[in-house]
N, C-alpha and C positions, 0 to 999 in steps of 0.2 A: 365244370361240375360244381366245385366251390361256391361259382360265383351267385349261378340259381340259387345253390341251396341257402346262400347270406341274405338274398333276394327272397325267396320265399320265407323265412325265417322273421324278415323286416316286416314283410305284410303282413305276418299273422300278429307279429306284437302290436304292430301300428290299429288293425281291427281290436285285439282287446282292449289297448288304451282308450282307443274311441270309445268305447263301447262302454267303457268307465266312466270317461270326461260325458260321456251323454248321462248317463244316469244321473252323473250329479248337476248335469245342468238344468235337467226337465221342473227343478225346483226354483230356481231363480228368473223370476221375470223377461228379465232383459235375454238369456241364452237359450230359450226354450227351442231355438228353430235348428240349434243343435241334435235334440235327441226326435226331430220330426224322424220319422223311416216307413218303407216299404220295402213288402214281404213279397216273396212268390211263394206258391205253396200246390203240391198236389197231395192232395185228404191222401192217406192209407187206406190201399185197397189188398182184401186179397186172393190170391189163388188157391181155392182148395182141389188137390190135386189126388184124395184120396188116402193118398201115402205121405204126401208131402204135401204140408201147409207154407205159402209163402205170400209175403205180408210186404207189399210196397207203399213207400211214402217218401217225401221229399219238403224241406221248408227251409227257405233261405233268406232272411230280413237285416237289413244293412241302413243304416242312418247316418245323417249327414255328417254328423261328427267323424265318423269310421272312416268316411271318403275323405275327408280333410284331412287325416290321420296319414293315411294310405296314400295319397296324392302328395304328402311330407315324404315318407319312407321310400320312395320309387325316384324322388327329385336328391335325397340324401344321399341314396346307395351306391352311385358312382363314387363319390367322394370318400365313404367312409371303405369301400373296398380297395379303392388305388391306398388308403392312408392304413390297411392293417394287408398291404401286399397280396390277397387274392388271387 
């Protein structure tokens, strides 16, 4: 159980660092193919139900730096969980 939760914990830092290292690359010439990404998305629709109104939507957008990031933290996390006993 530990060990998912160091694993899911690593991905999510790994996407917001990317997600950082992208913003600031989109400025700099030469690293721009860093913050390139694609979204999925489905618009918000809703149900109205009379009584209950319900409101569905979904948008999910990830760029290349995040996958570089995330493809680091997945190749790390054996390592760093054998070295803090897990």
């Amino acid at each position: 159980m530990k060990n998912k939760v160091l694993l899911i914990l690593l991905i999510i830092a790994a996407a917001i660092l990317g997600g950082i290292a992208a913003a600031g690359a989109s400025d700099v010439d030469n690293l721009q193919w860093l913050a390139y990404s694609k979204g999925i998305e489905l618009k918000p629709s809703t149900l109205d139900l009379s009584i209950i109104s319900l409101t569905f939507g979904f948008s999910f957008k990830i760029n290349v730096a995040q996958i570089i990031c995330m493809l680091i933290a997945v190749a790390v996390y054996p390592k760093l969980a054998k070295a803090i006993n897990v």
